[in-house]
N, CA, C and O atoms as a GROMACS GRO file, in nm:
protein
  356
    1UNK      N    1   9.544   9.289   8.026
    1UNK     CA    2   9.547   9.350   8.156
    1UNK      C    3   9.636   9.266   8.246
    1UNK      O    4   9.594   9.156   8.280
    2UNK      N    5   9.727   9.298   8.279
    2UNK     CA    6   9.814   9.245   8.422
    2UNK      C    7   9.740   9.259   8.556
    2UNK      O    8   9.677   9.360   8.586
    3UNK      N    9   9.751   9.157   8.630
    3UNK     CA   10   9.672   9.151   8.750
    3UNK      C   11   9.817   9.172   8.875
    3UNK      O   12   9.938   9.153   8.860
    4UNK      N   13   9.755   9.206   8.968
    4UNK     CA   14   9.853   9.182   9.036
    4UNK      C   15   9.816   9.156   9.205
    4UNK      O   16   9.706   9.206   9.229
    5UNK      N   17   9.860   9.111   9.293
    5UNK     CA   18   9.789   9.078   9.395
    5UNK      C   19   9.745   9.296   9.516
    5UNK      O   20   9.707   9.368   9.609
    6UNK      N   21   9.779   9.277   9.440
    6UNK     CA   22   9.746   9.444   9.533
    6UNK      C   23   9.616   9.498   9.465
    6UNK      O   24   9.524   9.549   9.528
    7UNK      N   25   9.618   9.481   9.338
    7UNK     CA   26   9.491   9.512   9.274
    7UNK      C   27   9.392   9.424   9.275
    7UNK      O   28   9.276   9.449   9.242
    8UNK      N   29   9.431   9.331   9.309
    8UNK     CA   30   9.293   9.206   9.340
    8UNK      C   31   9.242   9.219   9.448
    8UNK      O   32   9.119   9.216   9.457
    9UNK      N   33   9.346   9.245   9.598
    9UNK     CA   34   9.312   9.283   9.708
    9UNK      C   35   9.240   9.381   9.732
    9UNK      O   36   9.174   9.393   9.835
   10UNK      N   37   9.246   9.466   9.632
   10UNK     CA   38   9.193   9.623   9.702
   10UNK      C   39   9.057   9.617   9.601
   10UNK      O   40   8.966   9.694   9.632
   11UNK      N   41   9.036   9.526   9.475
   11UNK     CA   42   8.881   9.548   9.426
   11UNK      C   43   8.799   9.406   9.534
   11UNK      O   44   8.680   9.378   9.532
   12UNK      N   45   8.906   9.340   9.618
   12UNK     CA   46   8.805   9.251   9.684
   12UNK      C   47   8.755   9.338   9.809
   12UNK      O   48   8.644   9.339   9.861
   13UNK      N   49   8.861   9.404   9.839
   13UNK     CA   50   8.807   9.476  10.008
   13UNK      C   51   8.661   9.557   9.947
   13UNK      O   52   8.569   9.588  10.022
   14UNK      N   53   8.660   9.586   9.784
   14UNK     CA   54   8.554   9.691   9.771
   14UNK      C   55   8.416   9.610   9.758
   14UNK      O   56   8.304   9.659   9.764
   15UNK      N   57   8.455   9.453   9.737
   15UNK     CA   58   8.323   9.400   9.700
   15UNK      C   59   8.331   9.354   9.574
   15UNK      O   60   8.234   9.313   9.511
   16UNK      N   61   8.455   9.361   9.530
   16UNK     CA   62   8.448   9.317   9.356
   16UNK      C   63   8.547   9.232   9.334
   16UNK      O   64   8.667   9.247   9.357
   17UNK      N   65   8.466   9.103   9.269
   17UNK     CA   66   8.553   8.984   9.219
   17UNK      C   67   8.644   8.989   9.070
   17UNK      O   68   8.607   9.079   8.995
   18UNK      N   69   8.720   8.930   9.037
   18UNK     CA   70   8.737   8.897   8.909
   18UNK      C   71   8.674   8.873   8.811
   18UNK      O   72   8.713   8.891   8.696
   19UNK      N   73   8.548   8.820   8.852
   19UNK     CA   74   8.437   8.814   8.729
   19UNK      C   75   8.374   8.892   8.682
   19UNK      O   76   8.302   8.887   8.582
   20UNK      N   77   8.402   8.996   8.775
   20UNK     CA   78   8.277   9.135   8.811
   20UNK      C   79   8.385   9.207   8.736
   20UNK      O   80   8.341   9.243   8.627
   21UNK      N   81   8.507   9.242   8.754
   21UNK     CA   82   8.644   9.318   8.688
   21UNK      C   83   8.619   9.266   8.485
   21UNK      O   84   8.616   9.332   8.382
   22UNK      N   85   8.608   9.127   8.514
   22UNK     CA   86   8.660   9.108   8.356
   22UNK      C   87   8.505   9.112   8.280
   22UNK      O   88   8.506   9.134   8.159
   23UNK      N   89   8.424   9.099   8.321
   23UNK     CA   90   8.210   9.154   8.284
   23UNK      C   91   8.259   9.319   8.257
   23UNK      O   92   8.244   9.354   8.140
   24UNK      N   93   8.303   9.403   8.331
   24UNK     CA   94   8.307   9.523   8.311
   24UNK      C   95   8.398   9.570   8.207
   24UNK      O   96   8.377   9.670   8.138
   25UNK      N   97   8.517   9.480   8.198
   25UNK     CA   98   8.603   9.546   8.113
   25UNK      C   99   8.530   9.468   7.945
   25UNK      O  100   8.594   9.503   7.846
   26UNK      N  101   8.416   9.380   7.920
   26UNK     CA  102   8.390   9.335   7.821
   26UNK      C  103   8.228   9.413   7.770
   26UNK      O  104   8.174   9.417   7.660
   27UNK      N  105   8.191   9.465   7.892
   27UNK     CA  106   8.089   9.518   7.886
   27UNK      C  107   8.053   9.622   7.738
   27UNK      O  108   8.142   9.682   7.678
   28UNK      N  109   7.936   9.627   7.705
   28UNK     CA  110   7.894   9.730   7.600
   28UNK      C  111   7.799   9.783   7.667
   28UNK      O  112   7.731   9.702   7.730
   29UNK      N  113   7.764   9.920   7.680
   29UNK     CA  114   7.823  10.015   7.646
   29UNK      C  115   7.954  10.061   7.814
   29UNK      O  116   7.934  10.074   7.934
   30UNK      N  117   8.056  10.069   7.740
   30UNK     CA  118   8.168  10.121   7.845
   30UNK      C  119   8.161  10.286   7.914
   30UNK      O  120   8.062  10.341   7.865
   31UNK      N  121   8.208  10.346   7.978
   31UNK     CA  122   8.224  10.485   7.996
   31UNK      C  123   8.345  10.488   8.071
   31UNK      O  124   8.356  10.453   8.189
   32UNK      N  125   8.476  10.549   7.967
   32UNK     CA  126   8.594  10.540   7.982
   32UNK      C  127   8.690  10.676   8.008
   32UNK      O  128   8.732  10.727   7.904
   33UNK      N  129   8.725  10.732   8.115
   33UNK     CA  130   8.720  10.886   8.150
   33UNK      C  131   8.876  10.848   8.219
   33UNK      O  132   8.884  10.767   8.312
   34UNK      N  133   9.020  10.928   8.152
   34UNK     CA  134   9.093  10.968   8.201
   34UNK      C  135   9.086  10.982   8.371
   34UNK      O  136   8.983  11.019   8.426
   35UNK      N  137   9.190  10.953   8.434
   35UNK     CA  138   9.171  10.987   8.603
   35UNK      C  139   9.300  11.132   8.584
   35UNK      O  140   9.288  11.243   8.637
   36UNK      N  141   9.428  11.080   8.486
   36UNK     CA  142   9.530  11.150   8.494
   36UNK      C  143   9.641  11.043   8.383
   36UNK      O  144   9.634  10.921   8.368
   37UNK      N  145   9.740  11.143   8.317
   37UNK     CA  146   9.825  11.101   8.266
   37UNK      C  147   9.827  10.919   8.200
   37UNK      O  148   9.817  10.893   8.080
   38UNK      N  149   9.841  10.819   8.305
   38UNK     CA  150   9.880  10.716   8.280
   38UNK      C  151   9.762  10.620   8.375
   38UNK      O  152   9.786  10.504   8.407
   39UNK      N  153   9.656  10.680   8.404
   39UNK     CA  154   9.550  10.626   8.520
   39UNK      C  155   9.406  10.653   8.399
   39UNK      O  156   9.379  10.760   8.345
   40UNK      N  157   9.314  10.488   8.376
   40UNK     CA  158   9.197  10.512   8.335
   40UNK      C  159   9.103  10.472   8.426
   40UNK      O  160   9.131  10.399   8.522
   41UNK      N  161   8.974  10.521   8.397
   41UNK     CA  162   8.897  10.457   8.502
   41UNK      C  163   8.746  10.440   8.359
   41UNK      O  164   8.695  10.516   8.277
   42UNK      N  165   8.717  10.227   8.421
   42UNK     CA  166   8.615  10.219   8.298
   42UNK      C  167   8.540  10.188   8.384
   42UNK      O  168   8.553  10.156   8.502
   43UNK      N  169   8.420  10.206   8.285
   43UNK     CA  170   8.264  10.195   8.444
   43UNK      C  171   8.141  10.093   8.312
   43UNK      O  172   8.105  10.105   8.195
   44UNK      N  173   8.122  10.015   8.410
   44UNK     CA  174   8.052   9.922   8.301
   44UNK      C  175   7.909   9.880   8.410
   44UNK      O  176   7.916   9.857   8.531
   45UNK      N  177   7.808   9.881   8.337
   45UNK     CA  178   7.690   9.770   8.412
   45UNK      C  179   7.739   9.624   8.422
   45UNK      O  180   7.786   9.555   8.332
   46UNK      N  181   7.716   9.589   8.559
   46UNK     CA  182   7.732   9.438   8.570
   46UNK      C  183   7.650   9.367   8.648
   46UNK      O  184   7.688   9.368   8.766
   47UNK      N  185   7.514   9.283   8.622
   47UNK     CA  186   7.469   9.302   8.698
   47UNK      C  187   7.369   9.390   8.780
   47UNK      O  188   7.355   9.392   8.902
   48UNK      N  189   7.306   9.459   8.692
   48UNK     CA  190   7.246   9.578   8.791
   48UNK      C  191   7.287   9.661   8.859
   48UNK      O  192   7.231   9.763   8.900
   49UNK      N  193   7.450   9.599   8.887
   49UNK     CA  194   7.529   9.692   8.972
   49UNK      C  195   7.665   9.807   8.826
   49UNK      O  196   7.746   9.761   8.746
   50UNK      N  197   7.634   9.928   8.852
   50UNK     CA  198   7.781  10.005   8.792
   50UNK      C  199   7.865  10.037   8.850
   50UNK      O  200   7.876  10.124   8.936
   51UNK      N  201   7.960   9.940   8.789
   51UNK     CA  202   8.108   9.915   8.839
   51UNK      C  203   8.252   9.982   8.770
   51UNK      O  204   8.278   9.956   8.653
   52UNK      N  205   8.336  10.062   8.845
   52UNK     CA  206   8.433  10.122   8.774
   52UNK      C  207   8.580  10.068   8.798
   52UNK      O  208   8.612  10.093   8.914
   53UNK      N  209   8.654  10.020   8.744
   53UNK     CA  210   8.766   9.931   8.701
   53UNK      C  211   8.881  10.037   8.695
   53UNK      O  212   8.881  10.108   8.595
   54UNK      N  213   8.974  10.058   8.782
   54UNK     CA  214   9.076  10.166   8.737
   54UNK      C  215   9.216  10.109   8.693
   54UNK      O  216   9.297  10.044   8.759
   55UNK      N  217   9.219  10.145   8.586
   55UNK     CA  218   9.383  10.072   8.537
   55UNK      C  219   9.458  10.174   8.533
   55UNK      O  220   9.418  10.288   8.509
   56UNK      N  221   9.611  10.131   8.563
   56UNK     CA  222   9.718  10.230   8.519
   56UNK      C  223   9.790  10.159   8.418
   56UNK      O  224   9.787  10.036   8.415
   57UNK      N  225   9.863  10.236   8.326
   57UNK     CA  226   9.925  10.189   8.243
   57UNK      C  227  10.074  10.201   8.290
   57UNK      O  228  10.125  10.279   8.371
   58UNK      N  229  10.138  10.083   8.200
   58UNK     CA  230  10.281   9.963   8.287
   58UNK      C  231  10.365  10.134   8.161
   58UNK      O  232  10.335  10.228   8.086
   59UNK      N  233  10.473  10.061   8.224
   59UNK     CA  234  10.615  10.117   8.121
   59UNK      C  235  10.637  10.038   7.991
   59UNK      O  236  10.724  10.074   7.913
   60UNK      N  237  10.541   9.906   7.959
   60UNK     CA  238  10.560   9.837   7.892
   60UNK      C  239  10.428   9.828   7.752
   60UNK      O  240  10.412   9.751   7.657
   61UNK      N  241  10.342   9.969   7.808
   61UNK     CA  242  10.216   9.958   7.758
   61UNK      C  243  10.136   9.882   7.784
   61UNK      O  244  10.031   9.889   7.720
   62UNK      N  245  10.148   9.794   7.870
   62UNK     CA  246   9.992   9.728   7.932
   62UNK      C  247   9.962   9.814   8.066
   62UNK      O  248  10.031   9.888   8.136
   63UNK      N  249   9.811   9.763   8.069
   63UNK     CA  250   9.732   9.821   8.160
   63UNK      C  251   9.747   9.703   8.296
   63UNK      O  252   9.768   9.582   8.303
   64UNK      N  253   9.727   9.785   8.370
   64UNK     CA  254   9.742   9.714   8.499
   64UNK      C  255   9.660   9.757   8.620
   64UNK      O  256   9.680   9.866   8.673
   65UNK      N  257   9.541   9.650   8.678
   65UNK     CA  258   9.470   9.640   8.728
   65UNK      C  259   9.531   9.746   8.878
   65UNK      O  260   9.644   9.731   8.925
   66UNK      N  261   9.432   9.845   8.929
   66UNK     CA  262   9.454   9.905   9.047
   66UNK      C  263   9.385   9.906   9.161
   66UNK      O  264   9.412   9.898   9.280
   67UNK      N  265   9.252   9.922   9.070
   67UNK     CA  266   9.144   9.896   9.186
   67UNK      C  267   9.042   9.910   9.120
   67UNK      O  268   9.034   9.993   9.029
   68UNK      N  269   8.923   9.814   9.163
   68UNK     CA  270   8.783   9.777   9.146
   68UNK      C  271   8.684   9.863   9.254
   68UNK      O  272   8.727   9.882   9.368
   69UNK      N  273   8.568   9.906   9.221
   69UNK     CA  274   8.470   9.951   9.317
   69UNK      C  275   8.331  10.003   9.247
   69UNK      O  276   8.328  10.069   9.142
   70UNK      N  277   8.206   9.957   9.331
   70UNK     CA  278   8.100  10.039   9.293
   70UNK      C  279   8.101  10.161   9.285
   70UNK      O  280   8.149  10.238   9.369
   71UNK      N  281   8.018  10.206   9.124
   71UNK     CA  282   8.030  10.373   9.114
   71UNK      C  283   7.950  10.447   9.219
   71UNK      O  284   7.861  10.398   9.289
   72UNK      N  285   7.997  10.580   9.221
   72UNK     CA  286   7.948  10.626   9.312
   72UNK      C  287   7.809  10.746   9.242
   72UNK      O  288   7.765  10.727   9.128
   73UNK      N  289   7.771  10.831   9.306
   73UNK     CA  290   7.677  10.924   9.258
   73UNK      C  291   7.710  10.979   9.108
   73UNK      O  292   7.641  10.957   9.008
   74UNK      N  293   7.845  11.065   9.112
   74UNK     CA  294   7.913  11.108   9.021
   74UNK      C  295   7.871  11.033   8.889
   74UNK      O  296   7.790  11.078   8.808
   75UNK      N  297   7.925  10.935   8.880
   75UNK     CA  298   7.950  10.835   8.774
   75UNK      C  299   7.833  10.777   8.777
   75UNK      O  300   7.838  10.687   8.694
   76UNK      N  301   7.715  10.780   8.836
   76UNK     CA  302   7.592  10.742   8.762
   76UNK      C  303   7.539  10.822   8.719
   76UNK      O  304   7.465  10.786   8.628
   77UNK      N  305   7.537  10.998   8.754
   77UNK     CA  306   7.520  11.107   8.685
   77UNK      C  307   7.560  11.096   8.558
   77UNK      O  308   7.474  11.072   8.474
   78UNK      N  309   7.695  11.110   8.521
   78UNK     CA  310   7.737  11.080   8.386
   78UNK      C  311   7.718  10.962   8.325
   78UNK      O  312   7.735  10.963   8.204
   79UNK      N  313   7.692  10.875   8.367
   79UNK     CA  314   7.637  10.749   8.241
   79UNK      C  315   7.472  10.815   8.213
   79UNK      O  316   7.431  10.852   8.103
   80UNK      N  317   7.400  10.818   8.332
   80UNK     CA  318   7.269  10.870   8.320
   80UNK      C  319   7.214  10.958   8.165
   80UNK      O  320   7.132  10.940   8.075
   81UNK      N  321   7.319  11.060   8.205
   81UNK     CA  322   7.344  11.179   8.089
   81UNK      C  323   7.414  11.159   7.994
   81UNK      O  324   7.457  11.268   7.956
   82UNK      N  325   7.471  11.029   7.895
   82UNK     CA  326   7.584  11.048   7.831
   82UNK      C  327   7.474  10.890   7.792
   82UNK      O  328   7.397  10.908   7.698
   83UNK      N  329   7.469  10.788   7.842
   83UNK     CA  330   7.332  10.672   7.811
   83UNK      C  331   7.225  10.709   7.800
   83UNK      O  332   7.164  10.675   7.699
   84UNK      N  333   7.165  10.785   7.890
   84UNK     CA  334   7.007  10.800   7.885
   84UNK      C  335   6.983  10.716   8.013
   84UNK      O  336   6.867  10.708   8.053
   85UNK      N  337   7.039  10.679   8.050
   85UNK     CA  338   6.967  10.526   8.176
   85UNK      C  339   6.974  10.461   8.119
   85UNK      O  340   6.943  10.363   8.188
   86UNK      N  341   7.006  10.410   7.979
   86UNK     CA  342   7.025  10.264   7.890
   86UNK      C  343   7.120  10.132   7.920
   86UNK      O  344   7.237  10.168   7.933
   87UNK      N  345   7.109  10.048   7.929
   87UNK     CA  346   7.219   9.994   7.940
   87UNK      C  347   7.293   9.921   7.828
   87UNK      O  348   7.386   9.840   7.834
   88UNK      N  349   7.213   9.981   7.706
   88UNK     CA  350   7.257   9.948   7.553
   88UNK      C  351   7.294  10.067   7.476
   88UNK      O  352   7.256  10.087   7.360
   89UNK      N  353   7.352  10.130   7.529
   89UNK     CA  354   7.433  10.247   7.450
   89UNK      C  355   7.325  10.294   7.348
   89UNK      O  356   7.351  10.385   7.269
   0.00000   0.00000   0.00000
């Protein structure tokens, strides 16, 4: 993952550190949902808190950090339904 200072900035304005970014992207069980074309968005437990990590992918094939933020309703619906409420897949 390439970091870059715009994507660090904008998962800190949300409340989310680097530790909280790289817990989510190592996390089991993941929930990993297309946003568009060259945009993913991964949503991991961290913490008690579910957190979704959005990368875009470079011209070079790496992923590159965009923005960090707590999930919202949506995205605890679908882990809910797709986990069970588990946080062990």
């Amino acid at each position: 993952m390439i970091l870059t200072v715009d994507g660090i900035d904008a998962a800190a304005e949300q409340g989310v550190d680097l530790t909280t970014i790289r817990a989510v992207l190592a996390a089991q069980p993941t929930l990993v949902e297309d946003v568009d074309d060259r945009t993913r968005a991964v949503s991991g437990r961290v913490g008690g808190r579910l957190v979704t990590v959005w990368l875009v992918e470079g011209d070079n094939g790496g992923w590159e950090l965009v923005l960090a933020f707590e999930a919202g309703f949506a995205t605890e619906l679908k882990w809910t339904h797709i986990f069970g409420g588990s946080d062990e897949g």
